[in-house]
C-alpha positions in Angstrom: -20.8 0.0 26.3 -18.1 2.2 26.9 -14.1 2.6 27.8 -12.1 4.3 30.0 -8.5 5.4 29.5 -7.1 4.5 33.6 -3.7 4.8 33.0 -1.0 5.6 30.3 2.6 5.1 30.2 4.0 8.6 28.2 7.7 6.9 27.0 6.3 3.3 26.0 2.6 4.5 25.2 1.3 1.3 26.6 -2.2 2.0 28.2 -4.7 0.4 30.6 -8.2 0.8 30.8 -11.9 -0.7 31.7 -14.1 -1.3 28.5 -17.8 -1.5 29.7 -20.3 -3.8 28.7 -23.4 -5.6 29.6 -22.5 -8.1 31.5 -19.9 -6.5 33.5 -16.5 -4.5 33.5 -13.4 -5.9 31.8 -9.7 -4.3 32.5 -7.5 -3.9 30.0 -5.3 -5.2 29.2 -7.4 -8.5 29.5 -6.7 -12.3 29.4 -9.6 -13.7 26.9 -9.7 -17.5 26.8 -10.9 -18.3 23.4 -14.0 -20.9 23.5 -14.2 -21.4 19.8 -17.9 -23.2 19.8 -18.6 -22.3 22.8 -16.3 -24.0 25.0 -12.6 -23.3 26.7 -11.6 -26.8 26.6 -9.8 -28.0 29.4 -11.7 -26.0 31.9 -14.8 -25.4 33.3 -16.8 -22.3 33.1 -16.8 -21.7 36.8 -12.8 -21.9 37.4 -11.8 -19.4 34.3 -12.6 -16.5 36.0 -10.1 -18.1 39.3 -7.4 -18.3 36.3 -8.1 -14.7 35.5 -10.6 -14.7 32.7 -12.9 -11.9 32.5 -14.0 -11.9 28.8 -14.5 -14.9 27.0 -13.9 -15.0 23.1 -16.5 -17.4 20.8 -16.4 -17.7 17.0 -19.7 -16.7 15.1 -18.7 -19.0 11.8 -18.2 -22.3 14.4 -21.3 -20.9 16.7 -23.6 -20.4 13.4 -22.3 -24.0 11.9 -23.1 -26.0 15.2 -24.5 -26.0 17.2 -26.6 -23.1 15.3 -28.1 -19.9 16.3 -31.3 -21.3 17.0 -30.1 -23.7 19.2 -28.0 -21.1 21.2 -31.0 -19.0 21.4 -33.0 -21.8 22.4 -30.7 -22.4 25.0 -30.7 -19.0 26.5 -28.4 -17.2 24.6 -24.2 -17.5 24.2 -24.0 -16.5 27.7 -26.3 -19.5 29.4 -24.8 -21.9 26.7 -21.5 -21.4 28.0 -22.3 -21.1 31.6 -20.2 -17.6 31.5 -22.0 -14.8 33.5 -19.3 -12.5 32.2 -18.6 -10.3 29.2 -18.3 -12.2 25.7 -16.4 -11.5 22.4 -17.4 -12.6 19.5 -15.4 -12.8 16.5 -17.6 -12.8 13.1 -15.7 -15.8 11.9 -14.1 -13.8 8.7 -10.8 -15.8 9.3 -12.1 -19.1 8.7 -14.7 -18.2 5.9 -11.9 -16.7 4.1 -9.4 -19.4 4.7 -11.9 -21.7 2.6 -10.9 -23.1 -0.7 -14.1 -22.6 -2.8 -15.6 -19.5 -1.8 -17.0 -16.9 -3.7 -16.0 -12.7 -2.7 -17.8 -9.9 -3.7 -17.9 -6.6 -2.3 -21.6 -7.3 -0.4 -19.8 -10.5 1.0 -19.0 -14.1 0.5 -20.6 -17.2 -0.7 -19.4 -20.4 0.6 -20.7 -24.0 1.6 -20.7 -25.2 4.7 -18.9 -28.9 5.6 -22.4 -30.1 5.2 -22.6 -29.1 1.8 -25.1 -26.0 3.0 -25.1 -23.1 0.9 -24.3 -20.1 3.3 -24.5 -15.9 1.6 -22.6 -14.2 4.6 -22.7 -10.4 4.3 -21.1 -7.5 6.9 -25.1 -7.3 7.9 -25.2 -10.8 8.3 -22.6 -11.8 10.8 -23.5 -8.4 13.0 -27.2 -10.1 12.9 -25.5 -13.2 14.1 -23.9 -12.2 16.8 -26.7 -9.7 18.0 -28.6 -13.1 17.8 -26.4 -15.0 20.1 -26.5 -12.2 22.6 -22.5 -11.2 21.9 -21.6 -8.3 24.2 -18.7 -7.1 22.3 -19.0 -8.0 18.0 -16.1 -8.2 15.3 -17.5 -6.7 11.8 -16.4 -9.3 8.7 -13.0 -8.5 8.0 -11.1 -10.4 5.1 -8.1 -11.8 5.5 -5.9 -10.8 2.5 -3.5 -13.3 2.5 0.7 -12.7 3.2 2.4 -12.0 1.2 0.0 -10.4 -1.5 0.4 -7.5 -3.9 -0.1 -3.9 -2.7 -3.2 -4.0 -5.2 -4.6 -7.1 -2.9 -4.4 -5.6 0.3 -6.1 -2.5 -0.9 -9.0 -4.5 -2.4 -9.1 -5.9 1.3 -8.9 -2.7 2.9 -12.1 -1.5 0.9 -14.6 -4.7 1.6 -15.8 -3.4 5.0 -19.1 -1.6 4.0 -18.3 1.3 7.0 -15.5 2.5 4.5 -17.1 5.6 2.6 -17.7 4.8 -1.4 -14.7 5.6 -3.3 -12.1 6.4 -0.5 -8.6 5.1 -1.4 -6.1 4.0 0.7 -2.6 5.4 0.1 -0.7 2.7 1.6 -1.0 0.5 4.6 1.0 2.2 7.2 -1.7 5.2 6.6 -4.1 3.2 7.2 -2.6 1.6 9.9 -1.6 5.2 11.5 -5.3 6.2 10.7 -7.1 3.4 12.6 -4.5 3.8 15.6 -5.9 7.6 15.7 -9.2 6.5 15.5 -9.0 3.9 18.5 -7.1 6.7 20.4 -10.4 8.8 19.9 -12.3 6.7 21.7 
């Protein structure tokens, strides 16, 4: 896996570039159709790539729910379940965990139930383990999605969940951060 900067616009900063991964080259900036579980509806796998596809995006929480990891593997992997040769995205699926009504959030993770009524502990490990599973060639961590507006206090305590944060480092206030991760993006 990799990127390359190709081009760079100096007055607007807007930037253009090839991120590398497994399963072939995408350019940047990229049209991702976004196959929730496992599907683009409306379209076949073999004409997205004529409407200019070349990453697909699929959503660990749906994928993991149904049709399950075990079924995906047993199918091949996410990339021979979907009939997509190309590169995949796949988001952990932090959104819609977080978006449920009765879950549970600790700093190792969250605790929630699936529609089923399936008790489901999904940590930061967890949902990287999922998505190595499904054979994902590009993985979201679990974010959490502090909801808008919130206190200052809130979107701190959001800020802090990912475990790749060092212990005890405080966020001043979120344009740092913001300003911070752009730097950090810029590095690679």
């Amino acid at each position: 896996f990799g990127f390359t900067l190709d081009r760079e616009d100096h007055l607007t900063r807007a930037r253009a570039g090839t991120m590398r991964t497994a399963h072939g080259d995408v350019p940047t900036p990229a049209f991702c159709p976004v196959g929730t579980a496992g599907t683009v509806r409306g379209i076949a796998p073999w004409e997205l790539e004529g409407v200019g596809a070349r990453m697909l995006l699929a959503n660990t929480y749906h994928l993991s729910l149904r049709p399950g990891e075990r079924a995906v593997a047993k199918a091949g992997g996410l990339h021979r379940f979907m009939g997509w040769s190309g590169p995949i995205l796949t988001d952990s699926g932090g959104f819609q965990v977080f978006s449920l009504e009765k879950k549970i959030l600790t700093d190792d993770g969250v605790r929630f139930r699936t529609p089923a009524g399936e008790e489901v502990w999904l940590t930061p490990e967890r949902a990287v383990e999922i998505q190595e599973s499904l054979g994902s060639d590009i993985a979201m961590i679990l974010d959490e999605c502090v909801p808008y507006p919130c206190t200052r206090e809130v979107a701190e305590k959001g800020v802090e969940l990912p475990p790749a944060r060092p212990p005890g480092q405080k966020v001043d206030d979120i344009p740092t951060l913001v300003q911070k991760l752009v730097e950090e993006a810029k590095a690679l």
